[in-house]
ROSE-4610 file (N, C-alpha, C; in Angstrom, 1 decimal, always signed):
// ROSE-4610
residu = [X/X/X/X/X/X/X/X/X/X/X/X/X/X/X/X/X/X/X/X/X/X/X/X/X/X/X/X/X/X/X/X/X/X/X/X/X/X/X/X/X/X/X/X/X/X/X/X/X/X/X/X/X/X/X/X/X/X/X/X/X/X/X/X/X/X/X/X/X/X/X/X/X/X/X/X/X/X/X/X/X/X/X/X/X/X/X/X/X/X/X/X/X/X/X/X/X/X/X/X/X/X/X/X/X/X/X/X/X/X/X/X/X/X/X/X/X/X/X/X/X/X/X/X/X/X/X/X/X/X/X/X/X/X/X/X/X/X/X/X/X/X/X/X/X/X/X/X/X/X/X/X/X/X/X/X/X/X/X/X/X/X/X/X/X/X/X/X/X/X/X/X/X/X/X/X/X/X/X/X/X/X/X/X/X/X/X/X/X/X/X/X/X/X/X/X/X/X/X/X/X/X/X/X/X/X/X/X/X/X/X/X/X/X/X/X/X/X/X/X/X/X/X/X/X/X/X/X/X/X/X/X/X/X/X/X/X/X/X/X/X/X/X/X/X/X/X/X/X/X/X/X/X/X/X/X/X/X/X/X/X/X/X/X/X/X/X/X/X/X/X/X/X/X/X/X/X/X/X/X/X/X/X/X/X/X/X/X/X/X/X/X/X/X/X/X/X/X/X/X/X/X/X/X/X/X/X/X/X/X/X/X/X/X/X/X/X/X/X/X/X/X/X/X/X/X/X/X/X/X/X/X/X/X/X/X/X/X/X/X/X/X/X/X/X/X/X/X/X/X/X/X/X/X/X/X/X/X/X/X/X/X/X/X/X/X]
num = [1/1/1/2/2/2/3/3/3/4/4/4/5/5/5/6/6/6/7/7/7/8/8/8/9/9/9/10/10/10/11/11/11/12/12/12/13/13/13/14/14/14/15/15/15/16/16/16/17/17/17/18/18/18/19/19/19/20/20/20/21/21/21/22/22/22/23/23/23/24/24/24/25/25/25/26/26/26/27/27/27/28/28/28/29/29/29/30/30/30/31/31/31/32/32/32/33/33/33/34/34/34/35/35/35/36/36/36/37/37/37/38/38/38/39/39/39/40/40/40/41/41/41/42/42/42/43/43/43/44/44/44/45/45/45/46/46/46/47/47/47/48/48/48/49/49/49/50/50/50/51/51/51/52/52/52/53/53/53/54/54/54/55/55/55/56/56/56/57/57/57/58/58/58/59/59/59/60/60/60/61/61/61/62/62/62/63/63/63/64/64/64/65/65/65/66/66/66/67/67/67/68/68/68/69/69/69/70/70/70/71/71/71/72/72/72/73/73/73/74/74/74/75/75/75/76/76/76/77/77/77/78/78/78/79/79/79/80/80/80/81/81/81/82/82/82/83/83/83/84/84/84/85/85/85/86/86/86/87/87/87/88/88/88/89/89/89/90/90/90/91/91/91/92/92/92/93/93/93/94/94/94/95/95/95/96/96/96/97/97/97/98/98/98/99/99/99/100/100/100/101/101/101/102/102/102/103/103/103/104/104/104/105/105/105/106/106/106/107/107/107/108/108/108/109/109/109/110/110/110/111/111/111/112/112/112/113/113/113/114/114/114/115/115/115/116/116/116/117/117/117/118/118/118/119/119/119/120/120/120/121/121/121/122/122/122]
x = [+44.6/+43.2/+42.4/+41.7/+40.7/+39.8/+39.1/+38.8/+37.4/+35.9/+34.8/+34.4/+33.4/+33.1/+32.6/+31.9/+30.7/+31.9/+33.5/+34.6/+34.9/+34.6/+35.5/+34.3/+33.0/+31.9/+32.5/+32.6/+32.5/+31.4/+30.2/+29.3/+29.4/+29.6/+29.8/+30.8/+31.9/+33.2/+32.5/+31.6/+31.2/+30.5/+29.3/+28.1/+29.4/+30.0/+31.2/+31.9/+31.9/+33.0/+31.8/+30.5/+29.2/+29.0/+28.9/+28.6/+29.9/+31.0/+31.8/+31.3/+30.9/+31.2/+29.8/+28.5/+27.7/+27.7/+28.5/+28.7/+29.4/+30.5/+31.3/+30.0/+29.5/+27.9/+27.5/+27.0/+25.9/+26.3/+27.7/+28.8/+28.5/+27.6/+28.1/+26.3/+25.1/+23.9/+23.6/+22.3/+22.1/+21.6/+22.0/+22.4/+21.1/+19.9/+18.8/+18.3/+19.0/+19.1/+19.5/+20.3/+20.8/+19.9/+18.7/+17.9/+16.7/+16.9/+15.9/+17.2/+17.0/+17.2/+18.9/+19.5/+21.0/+21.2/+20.1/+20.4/+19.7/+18.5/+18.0/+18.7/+19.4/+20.0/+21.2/+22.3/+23.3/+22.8/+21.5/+21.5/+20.5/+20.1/+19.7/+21.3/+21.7/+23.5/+24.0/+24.2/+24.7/+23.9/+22.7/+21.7/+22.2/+22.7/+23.0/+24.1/+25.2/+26.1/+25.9/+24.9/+25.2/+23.7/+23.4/+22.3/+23.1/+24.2/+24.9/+25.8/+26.0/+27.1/+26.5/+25.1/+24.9/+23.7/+23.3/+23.2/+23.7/+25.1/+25.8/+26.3/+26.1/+26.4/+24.6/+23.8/+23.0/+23.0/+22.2/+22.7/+22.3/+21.0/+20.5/+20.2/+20.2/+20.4/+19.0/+18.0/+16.6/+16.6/+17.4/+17.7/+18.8/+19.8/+20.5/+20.1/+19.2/+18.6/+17.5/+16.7/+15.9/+16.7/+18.0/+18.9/+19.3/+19.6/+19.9/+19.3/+17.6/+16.5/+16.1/+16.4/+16.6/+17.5/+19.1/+19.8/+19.4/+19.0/+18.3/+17.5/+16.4/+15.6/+15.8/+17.0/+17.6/+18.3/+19.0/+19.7/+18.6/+17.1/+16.4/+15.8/+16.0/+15.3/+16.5/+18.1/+18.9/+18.8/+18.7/+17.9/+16.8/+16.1/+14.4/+15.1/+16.0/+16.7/+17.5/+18.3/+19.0/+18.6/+17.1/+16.2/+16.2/+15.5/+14.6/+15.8/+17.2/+18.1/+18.5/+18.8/+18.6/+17.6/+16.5/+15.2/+15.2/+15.7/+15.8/+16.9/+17.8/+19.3/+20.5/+20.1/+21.7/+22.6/+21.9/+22.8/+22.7/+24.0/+24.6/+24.0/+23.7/+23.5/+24.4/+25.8/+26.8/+27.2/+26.5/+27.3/+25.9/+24.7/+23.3/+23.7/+24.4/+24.5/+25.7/+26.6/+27.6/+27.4/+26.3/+25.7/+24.7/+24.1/+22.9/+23.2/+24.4/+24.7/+25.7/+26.6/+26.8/+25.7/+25.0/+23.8/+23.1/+22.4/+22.4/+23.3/+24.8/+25.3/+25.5/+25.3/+25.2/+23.6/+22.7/+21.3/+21.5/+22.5/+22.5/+22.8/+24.3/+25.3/+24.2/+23.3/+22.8/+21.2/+21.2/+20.0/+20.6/+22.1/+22.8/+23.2/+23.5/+23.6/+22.8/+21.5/+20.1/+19.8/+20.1/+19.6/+20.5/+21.5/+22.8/+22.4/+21.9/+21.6/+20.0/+19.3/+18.2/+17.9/+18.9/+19.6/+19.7/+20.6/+20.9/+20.5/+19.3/+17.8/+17.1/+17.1/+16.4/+16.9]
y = [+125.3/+125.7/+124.7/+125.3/+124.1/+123.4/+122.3/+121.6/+121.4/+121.6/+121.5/+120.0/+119.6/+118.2/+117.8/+118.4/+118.1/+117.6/+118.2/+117.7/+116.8/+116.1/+115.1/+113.6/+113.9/+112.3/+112.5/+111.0/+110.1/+110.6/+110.6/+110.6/+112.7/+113.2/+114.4/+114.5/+113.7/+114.0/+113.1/+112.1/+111.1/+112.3/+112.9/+114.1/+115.0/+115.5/+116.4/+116.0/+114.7/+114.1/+114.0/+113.5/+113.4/+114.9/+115.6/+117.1/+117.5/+116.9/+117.3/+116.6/+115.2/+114.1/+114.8/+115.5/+116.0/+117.0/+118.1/+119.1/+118.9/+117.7/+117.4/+116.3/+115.6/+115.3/+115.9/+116.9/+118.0/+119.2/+119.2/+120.1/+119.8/+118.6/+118.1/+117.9/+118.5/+118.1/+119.5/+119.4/+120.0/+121.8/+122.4/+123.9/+124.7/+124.5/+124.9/+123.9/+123.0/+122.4/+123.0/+124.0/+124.9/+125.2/+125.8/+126.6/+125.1/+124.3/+123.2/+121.9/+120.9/+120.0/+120.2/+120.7/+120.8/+121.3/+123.1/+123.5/+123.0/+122.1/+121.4/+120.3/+119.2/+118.4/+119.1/+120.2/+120.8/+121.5/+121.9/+122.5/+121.5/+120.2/+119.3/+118.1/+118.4/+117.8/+118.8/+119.6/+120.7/+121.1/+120.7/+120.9/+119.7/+118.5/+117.4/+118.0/+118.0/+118.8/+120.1/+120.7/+122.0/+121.8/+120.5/+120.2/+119.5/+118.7/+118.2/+119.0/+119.9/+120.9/+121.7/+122.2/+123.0/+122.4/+121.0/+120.0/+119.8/+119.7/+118.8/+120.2/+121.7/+122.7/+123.1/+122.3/+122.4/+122.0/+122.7/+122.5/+121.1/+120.6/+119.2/+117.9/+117.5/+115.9/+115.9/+116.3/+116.4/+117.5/+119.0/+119.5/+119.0/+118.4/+117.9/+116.9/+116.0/+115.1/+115.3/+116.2/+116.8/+117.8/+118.1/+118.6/+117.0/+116.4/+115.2/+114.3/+114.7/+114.2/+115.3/+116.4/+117.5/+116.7/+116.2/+115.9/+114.3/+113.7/+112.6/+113.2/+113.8/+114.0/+114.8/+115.5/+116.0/+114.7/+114.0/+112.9/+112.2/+112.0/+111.4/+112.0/+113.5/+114.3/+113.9/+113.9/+113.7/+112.2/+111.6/+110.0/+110.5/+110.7/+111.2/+111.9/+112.8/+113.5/+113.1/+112.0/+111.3/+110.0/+109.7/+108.8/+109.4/+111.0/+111.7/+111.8/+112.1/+112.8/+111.4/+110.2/+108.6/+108.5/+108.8/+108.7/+109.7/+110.8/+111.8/+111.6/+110.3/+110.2/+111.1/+112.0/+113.0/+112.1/+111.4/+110.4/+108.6/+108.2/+106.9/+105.9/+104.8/+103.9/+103.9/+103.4/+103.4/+104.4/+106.0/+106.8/+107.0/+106.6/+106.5/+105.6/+104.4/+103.2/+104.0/+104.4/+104.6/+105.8/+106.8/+107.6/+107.2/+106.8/+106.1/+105.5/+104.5/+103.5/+104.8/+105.9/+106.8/+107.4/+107.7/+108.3/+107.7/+106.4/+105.3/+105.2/+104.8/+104.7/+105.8/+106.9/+108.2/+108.2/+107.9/+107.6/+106.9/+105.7/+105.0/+105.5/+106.2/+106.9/+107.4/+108.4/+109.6/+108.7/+107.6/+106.7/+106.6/+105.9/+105.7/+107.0/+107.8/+108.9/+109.1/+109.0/+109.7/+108.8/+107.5/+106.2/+106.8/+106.9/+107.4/+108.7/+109.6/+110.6/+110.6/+109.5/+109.5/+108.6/+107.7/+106.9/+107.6/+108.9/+109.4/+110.3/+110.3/+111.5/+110.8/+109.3/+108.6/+107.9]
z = [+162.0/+161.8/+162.6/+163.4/+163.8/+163.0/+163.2/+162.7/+163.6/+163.3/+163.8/+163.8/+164.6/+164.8/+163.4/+163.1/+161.4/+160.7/+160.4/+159.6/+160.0/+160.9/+161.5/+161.4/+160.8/+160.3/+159.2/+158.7/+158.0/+157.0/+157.1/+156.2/+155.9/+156.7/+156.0/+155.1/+155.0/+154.4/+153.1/+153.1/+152.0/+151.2/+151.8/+151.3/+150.4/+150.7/+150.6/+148.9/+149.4/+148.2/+146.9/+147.2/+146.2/+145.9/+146.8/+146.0/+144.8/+145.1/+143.8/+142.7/+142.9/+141.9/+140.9/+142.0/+141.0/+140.4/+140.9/+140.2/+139.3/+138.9/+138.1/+136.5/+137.4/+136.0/+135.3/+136.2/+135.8/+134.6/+134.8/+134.2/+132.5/+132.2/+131.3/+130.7/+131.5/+131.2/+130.6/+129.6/+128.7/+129.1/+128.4/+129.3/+129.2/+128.3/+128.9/+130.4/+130.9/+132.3/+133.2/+133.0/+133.6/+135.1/+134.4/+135.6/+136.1/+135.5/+136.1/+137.1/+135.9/+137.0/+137.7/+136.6/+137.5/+138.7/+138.9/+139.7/+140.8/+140.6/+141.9/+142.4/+141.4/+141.9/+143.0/+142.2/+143.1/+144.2/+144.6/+145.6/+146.6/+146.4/+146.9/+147.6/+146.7/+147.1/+147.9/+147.8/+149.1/+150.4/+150.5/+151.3/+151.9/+151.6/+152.1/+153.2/+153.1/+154.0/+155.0/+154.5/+154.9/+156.4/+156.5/+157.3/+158.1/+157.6/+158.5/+159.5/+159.2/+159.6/+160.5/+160.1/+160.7/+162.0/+161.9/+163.0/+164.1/+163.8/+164.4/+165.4/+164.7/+165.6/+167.3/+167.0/+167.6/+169.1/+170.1/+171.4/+172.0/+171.2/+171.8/+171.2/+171.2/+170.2/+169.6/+170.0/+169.3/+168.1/+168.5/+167.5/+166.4/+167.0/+165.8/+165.0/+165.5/+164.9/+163.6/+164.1/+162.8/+161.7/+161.9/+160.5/+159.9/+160.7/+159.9/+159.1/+159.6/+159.1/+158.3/+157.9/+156.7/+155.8/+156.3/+155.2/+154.5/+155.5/+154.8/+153.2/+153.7/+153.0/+151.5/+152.1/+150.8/+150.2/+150.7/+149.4/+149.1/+149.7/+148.8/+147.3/+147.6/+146.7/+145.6/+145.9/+144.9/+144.1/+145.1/+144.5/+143.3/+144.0/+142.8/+141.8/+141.5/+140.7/+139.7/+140.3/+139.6/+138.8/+139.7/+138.2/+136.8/+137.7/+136.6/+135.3/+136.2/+134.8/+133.9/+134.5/+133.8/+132.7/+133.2/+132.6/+131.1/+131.6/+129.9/+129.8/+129.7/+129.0/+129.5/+130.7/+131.1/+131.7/+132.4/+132.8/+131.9/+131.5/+131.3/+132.5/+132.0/+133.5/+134.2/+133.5/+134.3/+136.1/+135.3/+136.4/+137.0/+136.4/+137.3/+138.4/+137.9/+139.2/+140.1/+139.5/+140.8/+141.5/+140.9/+142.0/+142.7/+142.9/+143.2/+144.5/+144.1/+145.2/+146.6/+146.3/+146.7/+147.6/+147.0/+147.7/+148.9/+148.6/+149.4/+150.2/+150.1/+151.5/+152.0/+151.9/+152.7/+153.0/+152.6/+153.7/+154.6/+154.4/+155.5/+156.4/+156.2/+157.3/+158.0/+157.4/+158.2/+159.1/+158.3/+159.5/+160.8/+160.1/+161.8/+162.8/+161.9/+162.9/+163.8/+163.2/+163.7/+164.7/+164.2/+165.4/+166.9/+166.5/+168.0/+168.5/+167.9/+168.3/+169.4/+168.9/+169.9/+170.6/+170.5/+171.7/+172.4/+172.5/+173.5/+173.9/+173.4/+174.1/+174.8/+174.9/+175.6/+177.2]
């Protein structure tokens, strides 16, 4: 099977592994949550990947650059999300800190991407 470039970052394979870890949290938040925060956090965590993927299939580094700067902006929205669910008790500090810090080093990944990517538009 081939294997496309988007499968082969680092930080997509990271976004990838976070979209389980939250669909696996959320599994467990309160079920009138159902249609609010769960389904924004999982579809703010999949937006994370699915920006990278569909970026990285873009013909010019300026285009790919602004999905990246889509997927940024979606894990900050999962950031903001994952206060809010801390804040009404769905989340334990514990798995607040170890998502959190997750999240964060996948902003980073995708700063650096973005920094190499318009490097090489310049």
């Amino acid at each position: 099977m081939y294997k496309y470039y988007f499968e082969k970052l680092a930080v997509w394979n990271n976004a990838r592994v976070f979209v389980k870890d939250i669909y696996a949290i959320t599994s467990v938040f309160p079920e009138n949550e159902k249609f609010g925060i769960t389904n924004q956090i999982r579809r703010a965590t999949t937006s994370i990947t699915a920006n990278i993927a569909e970026g990285m299939s873009r013909n010019t580094e300026k285009e790919k650059s602004r999905f990246i700067n889509i997927s940024f902006s979606s894990c900050i929205e999962v950031i903001n999300f994952l206060i809010i669910s801390n804040d009404l008790g769905f989340l334990d500090h514990e798995n607040y800190v170890q998502l959190r810090t997750k999240a964060e080093d996948i902003t980073y990944q995708l700063n650096s991407l973005n920094k190499s990517l318009n490097k090489s538009q310049e």
